[in-house]
C-alpha positions in Angstrom: -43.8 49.9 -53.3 -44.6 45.8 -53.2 -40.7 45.6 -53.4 -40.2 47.9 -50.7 -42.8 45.7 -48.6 -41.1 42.6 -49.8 -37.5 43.9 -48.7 -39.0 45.0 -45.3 -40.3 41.8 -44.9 -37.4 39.5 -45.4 -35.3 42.2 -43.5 -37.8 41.3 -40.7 -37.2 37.8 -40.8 -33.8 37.8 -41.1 -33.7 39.8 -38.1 -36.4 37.8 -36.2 -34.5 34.4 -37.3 -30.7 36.1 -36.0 -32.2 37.4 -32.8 -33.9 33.9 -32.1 -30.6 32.4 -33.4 -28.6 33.8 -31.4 -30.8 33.4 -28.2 -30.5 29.7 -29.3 -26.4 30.0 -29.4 -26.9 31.5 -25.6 -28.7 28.3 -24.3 -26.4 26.4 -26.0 -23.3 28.2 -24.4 -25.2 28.5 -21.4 -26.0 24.4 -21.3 -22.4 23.3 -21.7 -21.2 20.7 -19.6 -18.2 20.3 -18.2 -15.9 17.3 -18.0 -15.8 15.6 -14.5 -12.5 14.4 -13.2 -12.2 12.3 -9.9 -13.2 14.3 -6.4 -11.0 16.1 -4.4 -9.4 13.9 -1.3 -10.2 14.9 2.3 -7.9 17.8 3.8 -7.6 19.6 6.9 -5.5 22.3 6.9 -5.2 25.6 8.9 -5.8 28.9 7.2 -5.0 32.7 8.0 -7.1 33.0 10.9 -5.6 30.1 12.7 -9.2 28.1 12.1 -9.1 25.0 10.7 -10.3 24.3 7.7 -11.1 20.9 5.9 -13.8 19.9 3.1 -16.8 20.4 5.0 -15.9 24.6 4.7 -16.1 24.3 0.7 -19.5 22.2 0.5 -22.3 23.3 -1.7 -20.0 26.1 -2.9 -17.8 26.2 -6.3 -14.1 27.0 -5.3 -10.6 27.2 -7.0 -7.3 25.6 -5.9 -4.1 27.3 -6.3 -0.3 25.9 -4.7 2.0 28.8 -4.0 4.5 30.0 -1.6 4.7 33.9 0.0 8.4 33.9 -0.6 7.8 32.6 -4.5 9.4 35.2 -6.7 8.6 34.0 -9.9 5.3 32.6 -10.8 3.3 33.2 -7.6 2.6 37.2 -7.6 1.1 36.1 -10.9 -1.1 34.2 -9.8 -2.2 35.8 -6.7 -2.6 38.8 -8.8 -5.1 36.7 -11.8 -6.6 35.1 -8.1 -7.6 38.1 -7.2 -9.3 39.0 -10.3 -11.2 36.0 -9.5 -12.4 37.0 -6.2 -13.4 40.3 -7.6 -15.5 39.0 -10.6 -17.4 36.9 -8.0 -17.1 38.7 -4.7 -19.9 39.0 -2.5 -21.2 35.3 -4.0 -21.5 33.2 -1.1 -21.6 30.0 -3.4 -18.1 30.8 -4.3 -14.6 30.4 -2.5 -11.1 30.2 -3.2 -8.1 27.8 -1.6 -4.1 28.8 -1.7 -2.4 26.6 -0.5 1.0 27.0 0.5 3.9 24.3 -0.2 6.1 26.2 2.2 4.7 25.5 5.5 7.4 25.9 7.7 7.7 29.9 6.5 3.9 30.0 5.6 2.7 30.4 9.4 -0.7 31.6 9.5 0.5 35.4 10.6 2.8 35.1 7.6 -0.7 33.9 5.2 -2.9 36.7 6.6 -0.4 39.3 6.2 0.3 38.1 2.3 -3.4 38.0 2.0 -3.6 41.9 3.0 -0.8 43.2 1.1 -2.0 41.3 -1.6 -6.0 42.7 -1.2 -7.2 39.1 -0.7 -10.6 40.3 1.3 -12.6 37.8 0.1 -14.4 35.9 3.1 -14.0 32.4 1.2 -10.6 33.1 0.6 -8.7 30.6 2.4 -4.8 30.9 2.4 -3.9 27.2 3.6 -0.8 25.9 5.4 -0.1 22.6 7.5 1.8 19.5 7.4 4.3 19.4 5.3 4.0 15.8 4.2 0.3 16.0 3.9 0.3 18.8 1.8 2.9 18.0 -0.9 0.8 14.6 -0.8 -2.9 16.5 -1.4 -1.1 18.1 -4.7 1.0 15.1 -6.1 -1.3 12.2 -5.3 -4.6 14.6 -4.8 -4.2 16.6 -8.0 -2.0 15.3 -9.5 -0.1 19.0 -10.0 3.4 18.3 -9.0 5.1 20.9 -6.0 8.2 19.9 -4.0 12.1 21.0 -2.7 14.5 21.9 -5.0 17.4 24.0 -3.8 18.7 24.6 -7.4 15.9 26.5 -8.3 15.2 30.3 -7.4 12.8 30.3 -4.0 13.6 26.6 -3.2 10.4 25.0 -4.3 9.0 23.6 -7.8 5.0 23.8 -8.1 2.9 24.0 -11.3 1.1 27.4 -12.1 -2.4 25.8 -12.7 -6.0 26.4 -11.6 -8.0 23.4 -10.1 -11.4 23.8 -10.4 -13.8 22.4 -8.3 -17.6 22.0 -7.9 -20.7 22.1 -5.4 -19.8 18.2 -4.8 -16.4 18.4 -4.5 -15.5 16.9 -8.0 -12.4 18.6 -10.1 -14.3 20.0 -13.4 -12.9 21.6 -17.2 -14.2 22.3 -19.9 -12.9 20.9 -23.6 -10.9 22.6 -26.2 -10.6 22.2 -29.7 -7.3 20.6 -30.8 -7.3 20.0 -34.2 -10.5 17.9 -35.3 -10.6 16.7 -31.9 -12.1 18.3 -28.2 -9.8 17.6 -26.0 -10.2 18.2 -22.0 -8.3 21.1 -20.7 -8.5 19.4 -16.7 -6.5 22.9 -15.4 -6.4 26.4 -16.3 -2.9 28.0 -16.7 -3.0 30.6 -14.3 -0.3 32.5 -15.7 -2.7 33.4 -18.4 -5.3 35.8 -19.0 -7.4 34.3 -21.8 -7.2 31.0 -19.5 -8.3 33.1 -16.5 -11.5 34.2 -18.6 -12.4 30.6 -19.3 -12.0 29.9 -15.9 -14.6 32.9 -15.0 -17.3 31.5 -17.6 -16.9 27.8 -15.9 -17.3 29.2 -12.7 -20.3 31.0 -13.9 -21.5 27.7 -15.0 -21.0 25.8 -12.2 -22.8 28.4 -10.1 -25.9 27.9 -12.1 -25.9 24.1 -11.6 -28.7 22.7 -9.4 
């Protein structure tokens, strides 16, 4: 019987010291910090409603930056489709907001955005699909983002853009998390959104820039 009571006991603690363990590991997880990168540049653009909408619209709120086209038929139904997995995991969340941003202006009329936005099930109230100045735009993602998107007639839809995720916090900063790359951590700066392990990073950051006072 005293070894049964002796098993019980260190059975206990083991258990008491993996459940407090692995509240620990939560705070930890929970306490990350991200890496911040330089703060987005002031825009102005027009979105599906014909309102304008510039910086001011995304204060205080954590919100993710996408370049696209409606015509794109390659990488953009991707992405709108992993966007809109986004909105969904956060929807209803007033803190949070998305911005697509088309590099196609001249076709991207705001009846051509809002129509996209239905057919696609972009319902989201933060859900801004952007279009503007040409010139202004392709200069907010090279210079702004640094995420290249311009003309090219040789390839298929017209238009080269990058199929990353910018994300962006309550102050208007660009943030990421790290990654391990061999013995070193690394900064990621965008999320691929082609992919769906990326895409669930990108939910988890969100999450913690939500929670930041």
């Amino acid at each position: 019987m005293k070894n049964n009571y002796s098993y019980a006991g260190v059975a206990f603690i083991i258990l008491i010291f993996g459940i407090w363990g692995a509240n620990e590991l939560g705070t930890r997880i929970e306490k990350r910090e991200l890496v911040k990168f330089e703060k987005v540049p002031d825009f102005n653009f027009v979105n599906q409603n014909n309102e304008a909408v510039s910086n001011s619209f995304y204060k205080d709120k954590v919100y993710v930056v996408e370049f696209f086209f409606t015509t794109c038929p390659t990488i953009c139904p991707v992405m709108t489709k992993n966007t809109v997995l986004l909105q969904n995991k956060f929807y209803g969340n007033p803190n949070f907001g998305i911005a697509s941003i088309s590099i196609n202006p001249k076709h991207d009329t705001p009846e051509v955005m809002k129509a996209y936005a239905k057919d696609k099930g972009a319902t989201m109230e933060n859900w801004n699909f952007l279009t503007g100045d040409e010139t202004s735009i392709f200069a907010f993602s090279n210079e702004g983002f640094k995420l290249y998107a311009g003309v090219n007639e040789e390839v298929e839809g017209g238009f080269e853009h990058s199929g990353l995720f910018a994300l962006v916090d309550k102050d208007g900063y660009i943030r990421s998390r790290t990654v391990k790359m061999g013995d070193n951590e690394n900064p990621i700066k965008f999320y691929d959104g082609l992919d769906t392990d990326a895409i669930e990073m990108l939910k988890e950051d969100i999450k913690l820039l939500l929670e930041e006072e």
